[in-house]
Structure formats: structure tokens, C-alpha cells
N, C-alpha and C positions, 0 to 999 in steps of 0.2 A: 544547550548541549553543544562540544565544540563535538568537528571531527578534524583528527587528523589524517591524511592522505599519504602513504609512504608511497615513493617508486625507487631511487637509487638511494637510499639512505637508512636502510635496513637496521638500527640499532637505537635503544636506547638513552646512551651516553650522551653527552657534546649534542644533544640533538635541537635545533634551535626550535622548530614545529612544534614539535613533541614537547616543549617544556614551555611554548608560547601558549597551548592550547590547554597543559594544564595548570597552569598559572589561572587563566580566563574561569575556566569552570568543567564539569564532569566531560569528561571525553572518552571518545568511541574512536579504534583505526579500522582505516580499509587498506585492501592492496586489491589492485586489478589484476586480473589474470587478462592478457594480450596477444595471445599465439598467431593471431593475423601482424600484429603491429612488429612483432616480433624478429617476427620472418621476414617481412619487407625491410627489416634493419638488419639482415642478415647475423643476431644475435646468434652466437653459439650453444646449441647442446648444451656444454658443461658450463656452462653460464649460466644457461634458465635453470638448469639444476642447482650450481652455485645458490642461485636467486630462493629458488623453493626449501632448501635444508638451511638457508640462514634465517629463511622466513618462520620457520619454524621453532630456531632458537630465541628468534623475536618475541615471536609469541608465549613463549618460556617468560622471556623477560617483562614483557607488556602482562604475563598474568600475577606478574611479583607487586603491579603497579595498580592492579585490578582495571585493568586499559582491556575491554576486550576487543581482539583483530576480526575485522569482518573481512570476506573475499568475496568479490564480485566477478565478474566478466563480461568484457567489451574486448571483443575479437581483436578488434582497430580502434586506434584512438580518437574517432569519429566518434565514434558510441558514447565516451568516455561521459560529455554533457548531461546525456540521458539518465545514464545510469548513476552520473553522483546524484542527477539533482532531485531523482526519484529515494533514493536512500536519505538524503537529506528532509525531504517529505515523510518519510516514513517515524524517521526516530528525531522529528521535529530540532534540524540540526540549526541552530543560531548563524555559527563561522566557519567554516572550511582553511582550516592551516596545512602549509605546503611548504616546503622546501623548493627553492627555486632549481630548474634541471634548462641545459643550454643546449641550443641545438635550433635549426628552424621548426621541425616536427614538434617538439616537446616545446616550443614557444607558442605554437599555434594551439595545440594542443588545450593548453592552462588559456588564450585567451578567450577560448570558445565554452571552457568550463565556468570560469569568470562571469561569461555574457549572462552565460544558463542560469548561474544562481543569482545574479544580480537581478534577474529579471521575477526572482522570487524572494526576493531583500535579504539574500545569504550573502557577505562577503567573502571574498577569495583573499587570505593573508598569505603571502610569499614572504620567504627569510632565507638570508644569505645562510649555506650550507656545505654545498660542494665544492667553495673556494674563500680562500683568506680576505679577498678585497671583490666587491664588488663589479661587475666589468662595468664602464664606464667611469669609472672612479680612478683608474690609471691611465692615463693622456698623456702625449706630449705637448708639449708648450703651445701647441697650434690647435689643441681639444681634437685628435684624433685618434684612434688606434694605435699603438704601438706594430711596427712591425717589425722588429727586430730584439733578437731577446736581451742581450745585453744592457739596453737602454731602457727596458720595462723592469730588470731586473735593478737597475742601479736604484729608478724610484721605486718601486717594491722595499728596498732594504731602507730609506729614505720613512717609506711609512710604516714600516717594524719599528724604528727609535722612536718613532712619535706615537703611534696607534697599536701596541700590539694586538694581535686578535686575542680573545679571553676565549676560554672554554667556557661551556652551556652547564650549568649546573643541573642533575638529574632531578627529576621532579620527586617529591616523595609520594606513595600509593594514596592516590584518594579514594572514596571510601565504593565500597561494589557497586556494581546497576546490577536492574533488573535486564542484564543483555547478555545472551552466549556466543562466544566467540565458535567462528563458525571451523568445520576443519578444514586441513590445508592438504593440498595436492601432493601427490607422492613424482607427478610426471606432467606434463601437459602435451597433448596431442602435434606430431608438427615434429619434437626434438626428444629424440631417442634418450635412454640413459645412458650418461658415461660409464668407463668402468669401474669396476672397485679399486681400482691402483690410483687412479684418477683423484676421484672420490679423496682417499685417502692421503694423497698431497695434498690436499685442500678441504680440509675440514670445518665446516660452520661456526659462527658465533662469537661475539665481540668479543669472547674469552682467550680463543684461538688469535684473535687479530692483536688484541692487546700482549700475547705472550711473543708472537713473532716479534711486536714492537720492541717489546723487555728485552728480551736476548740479542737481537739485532743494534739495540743502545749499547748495552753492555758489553757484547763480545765481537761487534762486526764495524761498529759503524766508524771508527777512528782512522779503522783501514780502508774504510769506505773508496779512498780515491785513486787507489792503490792500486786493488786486489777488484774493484765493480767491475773492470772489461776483462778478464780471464774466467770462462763461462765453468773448468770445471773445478774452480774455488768457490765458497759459500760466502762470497763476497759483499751479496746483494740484500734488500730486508725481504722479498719474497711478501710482500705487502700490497701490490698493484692490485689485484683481487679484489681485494677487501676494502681497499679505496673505492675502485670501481663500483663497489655496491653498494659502498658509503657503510661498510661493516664498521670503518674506523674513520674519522674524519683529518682534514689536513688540520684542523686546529691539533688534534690531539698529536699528530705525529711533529707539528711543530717543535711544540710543548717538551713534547720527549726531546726531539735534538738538541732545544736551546737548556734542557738539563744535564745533558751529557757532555756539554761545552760551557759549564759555568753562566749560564744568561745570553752564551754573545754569539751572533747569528752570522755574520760578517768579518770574524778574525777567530781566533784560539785554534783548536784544531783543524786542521784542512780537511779529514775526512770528515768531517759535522758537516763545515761548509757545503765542501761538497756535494753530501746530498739535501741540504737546504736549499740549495743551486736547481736539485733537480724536481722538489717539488712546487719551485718558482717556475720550473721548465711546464709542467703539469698546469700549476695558474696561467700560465700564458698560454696556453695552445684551448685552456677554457675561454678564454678572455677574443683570441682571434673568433672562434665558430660566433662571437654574438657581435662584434667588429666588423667582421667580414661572411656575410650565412653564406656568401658563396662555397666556400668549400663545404658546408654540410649538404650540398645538390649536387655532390660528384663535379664538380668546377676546379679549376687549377687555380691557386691562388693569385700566381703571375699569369693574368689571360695570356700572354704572347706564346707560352708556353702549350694551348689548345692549340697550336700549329703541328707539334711535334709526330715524324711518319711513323708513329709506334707500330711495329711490326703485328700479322696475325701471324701467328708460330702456335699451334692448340699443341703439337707434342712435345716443344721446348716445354710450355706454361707445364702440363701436366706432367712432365720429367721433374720438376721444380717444386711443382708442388710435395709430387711423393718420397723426394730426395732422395733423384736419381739421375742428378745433374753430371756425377763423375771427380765434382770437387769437394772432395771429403770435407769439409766444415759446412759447405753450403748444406750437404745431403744430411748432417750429422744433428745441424740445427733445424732445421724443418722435420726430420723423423721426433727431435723433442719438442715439438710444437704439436705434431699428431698424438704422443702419448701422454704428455703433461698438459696439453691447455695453455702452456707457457712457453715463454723463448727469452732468454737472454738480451738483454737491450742493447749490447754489441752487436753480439748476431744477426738481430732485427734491422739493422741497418747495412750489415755485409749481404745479407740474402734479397733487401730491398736493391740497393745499388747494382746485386748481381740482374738481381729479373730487368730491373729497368735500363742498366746499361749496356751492361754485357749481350743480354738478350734483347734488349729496346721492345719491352714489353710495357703496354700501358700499366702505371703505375695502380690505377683503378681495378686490376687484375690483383695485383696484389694485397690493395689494401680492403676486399671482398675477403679473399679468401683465411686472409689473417682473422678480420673479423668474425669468419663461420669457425674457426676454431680455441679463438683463446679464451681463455674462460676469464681474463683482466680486460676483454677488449672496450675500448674508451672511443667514442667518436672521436672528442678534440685528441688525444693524445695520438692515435691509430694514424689521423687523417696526418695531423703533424706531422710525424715520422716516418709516412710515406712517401709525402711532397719535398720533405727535406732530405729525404734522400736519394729523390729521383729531381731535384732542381728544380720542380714547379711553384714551392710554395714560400710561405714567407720566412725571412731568416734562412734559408735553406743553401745545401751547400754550391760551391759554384759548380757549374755544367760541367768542369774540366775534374774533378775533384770527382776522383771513381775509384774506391775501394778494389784493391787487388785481391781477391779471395787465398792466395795462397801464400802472401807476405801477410795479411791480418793472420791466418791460421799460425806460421810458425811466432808471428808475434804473441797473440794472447792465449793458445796451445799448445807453448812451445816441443811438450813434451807427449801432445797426443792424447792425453788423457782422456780428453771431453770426444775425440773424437771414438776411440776406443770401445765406450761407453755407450755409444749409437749406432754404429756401424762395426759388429763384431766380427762381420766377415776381413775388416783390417787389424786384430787385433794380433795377428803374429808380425806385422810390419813394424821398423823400428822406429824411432822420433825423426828419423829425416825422411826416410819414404812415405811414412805416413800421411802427409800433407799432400804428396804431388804422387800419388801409385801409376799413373801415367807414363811416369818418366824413367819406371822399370819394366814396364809391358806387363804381361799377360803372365808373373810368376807365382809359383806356389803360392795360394793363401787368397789372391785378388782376382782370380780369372771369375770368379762373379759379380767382380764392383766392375758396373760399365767405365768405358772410355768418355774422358771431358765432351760433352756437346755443345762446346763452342770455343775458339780459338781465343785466350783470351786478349791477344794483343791486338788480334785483328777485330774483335768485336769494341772493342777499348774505342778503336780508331774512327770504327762505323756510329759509334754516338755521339763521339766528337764534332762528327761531319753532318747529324743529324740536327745537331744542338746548333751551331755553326750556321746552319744553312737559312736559321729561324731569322726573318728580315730584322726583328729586334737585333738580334745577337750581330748579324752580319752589319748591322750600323754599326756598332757600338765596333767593332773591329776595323773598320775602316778612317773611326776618327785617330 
């Protein structure tokens, strides 16, 4: 008897585990329910509900396959040992197939499951899943980590012409057990329900994940590179989600790009490229957390940068967080990160760059808080695009390179619209006030949107001189 073990990779399809374990012989899934482990990873609300309503179309699908889903629970992934290697005892399991998951916690995790069933002559089979190339399999010439994307990207497309990744052919239904699947959770303890509007942007099941993908080839992605940094166009594939949960895999969304570009991954259309670039960006920020686990333990990735006098400001951070900062895109984008779970990947880097420079708020403040609310939220990708845009991590931007909140607004805003859409108290201001309402005072229509809390020339100046002041930096200025 095989079992397979799901945790981010929630579907049938392209699924490597899943069609490793029925290849082998009759098989059984489990999913663990976590709400300790959960929380200590600061996972979101509509996240673990994401997790529980696609678990449930899983199980839809796994009963097409007569696969029945068992659920367990192990609070913390301490337990995790116990509890598989007694269910393996129970329904006299042979092998344990898994999909490899990156991170120090979920390494540690699988090698202590490992010990447990080896120690009762079950193997643990892991399979490449959550990324195209395996980490360690992309190096520089000297067998080390990439830290730079450009250069991890050039070999990446290097081993696309030579090795493309194939997609997992779906298993056919082998025939029924004598086992019922057990039922599944509507909630778990710990993480509230989101709302129904919530809900409703984001609806379950490789069916929903596959139709995003269809439409988004078809009608969005040419202009991909175009129209992605203007937050209130439908520029983007609205897919992060689903990846995240492994509702759809990067093999599959490959697959779709290189059809909607004739085969070619690296020339024909610029918006294909483009975002084939960005789920290279994705592969790579998987590939650092197993490279480098420092950043998955709250670590800067350029230690010098653990110098940095990050201010405590608790009513800044908490103006910021409720988007009530005074700078209409910062406040406009964070109010749609509390209603949708999601945030524009412009955005995510203008409201990053704001907290951390403008404000010189530890960057760890932010990338908490992102994580308790997106329902896409990704350790590698999260941590990535925090440090890269507060300057501590790798590939990241330079210390001097600080987004101006109110030059990105008329740029990928130009017209107001996206801010309009979140902040309705500015909706009788026109395309030029809109962006800076500061700079008419206190007129009809804005005497409720506060005043900027913080200067932004003068704060610009103060990270400068905080960044500056780091003995790294101050060498490297004096040569």
C-alpha cells in the first residue's frame, strides 16, 4: 500500500507523488491539519481557508481516482513522525510519496518523518514539484548558489533547450479499497473565516486554476509586460494563489506560456517572456531559501546589513499597516491587501521600499505582516521581495534606489483609478490631486484622508545616511 502525503500541492494533475505512488500500487492520501505550525509561520486566515476549500475539491478529484483522502492532526510539525508512522502501521503502508517543500522547518520536518518510518522499513520518496529544476542542479561555475538572478536565469533558459520539464501524466482510477475517506474541516481553530467577497475572488479547484491560466494565455499575457505594473488594469494572471498551494503547478503554467509563444521561451513575444522571467523569479527565490536557510530564520541575507538602526515607530508601522499613511497608493494598496488577500506586485514593492525607507522600519515588520494577510503568501517569494526591496537580500536593489511613492503613483496610476477604487473618500479629486491631496490642504472631499506622516525628502535622506553609516558601505565609499 502506497500513501501519498499532500501539504502545498493540493491537486491531481502534473502531480509527481500522486502518479509516483499510483504507478507503484493501490494508494491512500493524507493531509495534516497544523494550526500550531501554522501560526508559528504566521500563515493567513484566507489562506488556511484557501488550503481547506481546495482540499475539498481534491477530494472531489481523488474520489474520481477512488484515492481516498485521510486527515489527521499534528498541531506542530513535531508530531508530524508520530502520527504518519502510526497511520502507516495501521493500514500496513509499504512507501510514503511526498513532494519535496523548501524552507528549514519543512526540511527538518520530512527529515525526522524519514528517520520515523525508516526505523520501521517504510521509505520516504520525495519528487521534484514545486519547481522546474531541482535546487542544487543550478550553480555557478564554482558549484555554488546563484546569487544573482540574471545569471541563474541565463542557465535556467540554457537548461530549457536542453531538458525541458515534461508534465506528470494523471494516473487512471485504480480500482476501490476497503477505506473511507474521512471528512474535512469547514475552519480550523486559531484562523477566523474570511469573507464571502474574499471567498469569492478566489474560488477552489484545479478547475478555477486552469481557467485563470486559459484566459490569462489568451487574452492577457502578450501584453504581459506592458500593462503587469499598472495595478487598476487586469494585466496580471491572478495565479499566485494557486501556485502557492500547488493548486496548479510551474510545469503546467510553463507549458501554457511556451503555447502561447509558438515553443520559444526566450524570443517571440516579449510579454510570454516576460512572465516566463517572472516564474524564473519564483524558481530562484525557491532555490536561495535551500542555498542560503539563513533567510528562512528571519536573517538578512547580506549579514552587514543586521547592522541597520531600524527605527521602533509602533504608530508609523500601524498607520501603514491600516493604510493610513496620507500617501494615497501606499494607503490604497494595503486597504487591498486587507480586502482581497492580495496586492499587486508593483505595489508590494512601493509599500515595501515606503515602510523600510521612508519609515526605516525593520523590514521583518513587514514581511510578518504581509504574510498574516495574503492568502498567495510564499516564504521564498515573500522573504525575496522583502529584502530586495529594503536592500538586505540577495540580487536586491541598491541602498540608494528608493522608490518615490508619489512619482510611481502618477506613473502606473496615472489616472487614479486604482486609487479611486480604495480610498472613496478621494474620489471627487481629479487625476493630478489625487496622488499628492496634501498639496491642496484640507478641501472639500479630503478633510478625512490624514496628512503625509512623513517628509518624504527628508526621510529619503535619513535611510541614506543610515545605510551609509553601515562600516560595509562606509568602506566601499571611501575606496
Amino acid at each position: 500500500m502506497q500513501l501519498i502525503w499532500f501539504r502545498t500541492d493540493l491537486r491531481v494533475q502534473d502531480n509527481s507523488a500522486l502518479a509516483a505512488a499510483m504507478t507503484t500500487g493501490p494508494t491512500v492520501a493524507l493531509y495534516l491539519i497544523s494550526p500550531g505550525q501554522w501560526l508559528a509561520h504566521d500563515d493567513a486566515p484566507s489562506k488556511v481557508d484557501f488550503w481547506l476549500r481546495n482540499l475539498k475539491e481534491l477530494a472531489i478529484e481523488l474520489g474520481k481516482l477512488n484515492v481516498p483522502l485521510l486527515v489527521r492532526h499534528a498541531d506542530d510539525w513535531s508530531a508530524a513522525p508520530k502520527v504518519i508512522s502510526e497511520l502507516c502501521q495501521q493500514l500496513q503502508i509499504g512507501q510514503v510519496q511526498v513532494n519535496e517543500e523548501y524552507g528549514v522547518h519543512e526540511s527538518r520536518r520530512d527529515e525526522a518523518v524519514a528517520d520515523a518510518l525508516d526505523a520501521q522499513g517504510i521509505s520516504l520518496r520525495r519528487h521534484l514539484d514545486q519547481v522546474l529544476f531541482k535546487p542544487g542542479s543550478v550553480l555557478t561555475q564554482s558549484g555554488t548558489y546563484f546569487q544573482v538572478y540574471s545569471q541563474f536565469r541565463k542557465v535556467c533558459y540554457q537548461r530549457l533547450h536542453t531538458a525541458l520539464p515534461v508534465r506528470i501524466v494523471t494516473p487512471k482510477a485504480q480500482e476501490k479499497l476497503a477505506i473511507s475517506s474521512d471528512s474535512l474541516p469547514d475552519q480550523v481553530s486559531g484562523f477566523a473565516p474570511p469573507t464571502d467577497t474574499l471567498r469569492q475572488l478566489w474560488p477552489a479547484g484545479e478547475a478555477e486554476a486552469q481557467r485563470r491560466m486559459d484566459d490569462f494565455a489568451a487574452e492577457h499575457i502578450e501584453c504581459y509586460q506592458g500593462a503587469r505594473d499598472f495595478p487598476a488594469k487586469p494585466g496580471t494572471s491572478q495565479l499566485s494563489a494557486y501556485l502557492a498551494a500547488g493548486v496548479i503547478s510551474p510545469r503546467q503554467c510553463l507549458h501554457a506560456a511556451l503555447a502561447a509563444n509558438q515553443g520559444e521561451f526566450d524570443s517571440g513575444n516579449v510579454g510570454v517572456v516576460t512572465w516566463i522571467n517572472e516564474l524564473l523569479w519564483r524558481e530562484f527565490y525557491k532555490h536561495i531559501l535551500v542555498g542560503y536557510p539563513r533567510v528562512s530564520m528571519h536573517r538578512a541575507f547580506r549579514a552587514e546589513t543586521e547592522a541597520v538602526a531600524w527605527r521602533d515607530a509602533p504608530l508609523e508601522l500601524k498607520a501603514w499597516q491600516e493604510g493610513r499613511t496620507g500617501l494615497p497608493i501606499i494607503d490604497a494598496a494595503m486597504r487591498q491587501l486587507l480586502a482581497t488577500g492580495w496586492m499587486h506586485n508593483r505595489l508590494r514593492m512601493v509599500v515595501a521600499m515606503f515602510l523600510t525607507k521612508n519609515l526605516l522600519i525593520d523590514w521583518r515588520e513587514g514581511e510578518r505582516f504581509f504574510m498574516r494577510h495574503l492568502i498567495d503568501g510564499d516564504l521564498a517569494a515573500n522573504n525575496g521581495g522583502w529584502q530586495w526591496s529594503s536592500s538586505t537580500g540577495t540580487d536586491s536593489a541598491p541602498y540608494f534606489r528608493i522608490f518615490n511613492p508619489l512619482s510611481q503613483s502618477q506613473k502606473f496610476d496615472p489616472d487614479g483609478r486604482f486609487i479611486r477604487q480604495w480610498l472613496p473618500e478621494l474620489v471627487g479629486l481629479n487625476k493630478t490631486n489625487i496622488h499628492n491631496p496634501a498639496a491642496i490642504g484640507g478641501l472639500f472631499g479630503v478633510a478625512d484622508y490624514p496628512a503625509p506622516i512623513v517628509d518624504l525628502s527628508k526621510s529619503r535622506a535619513r535611510a541614506l545616511a543610515a545605510f551609509k553609516s553601515l562600516p560595509h558601505f562606509a568602506a566601499k565609499e571611501a575606496l
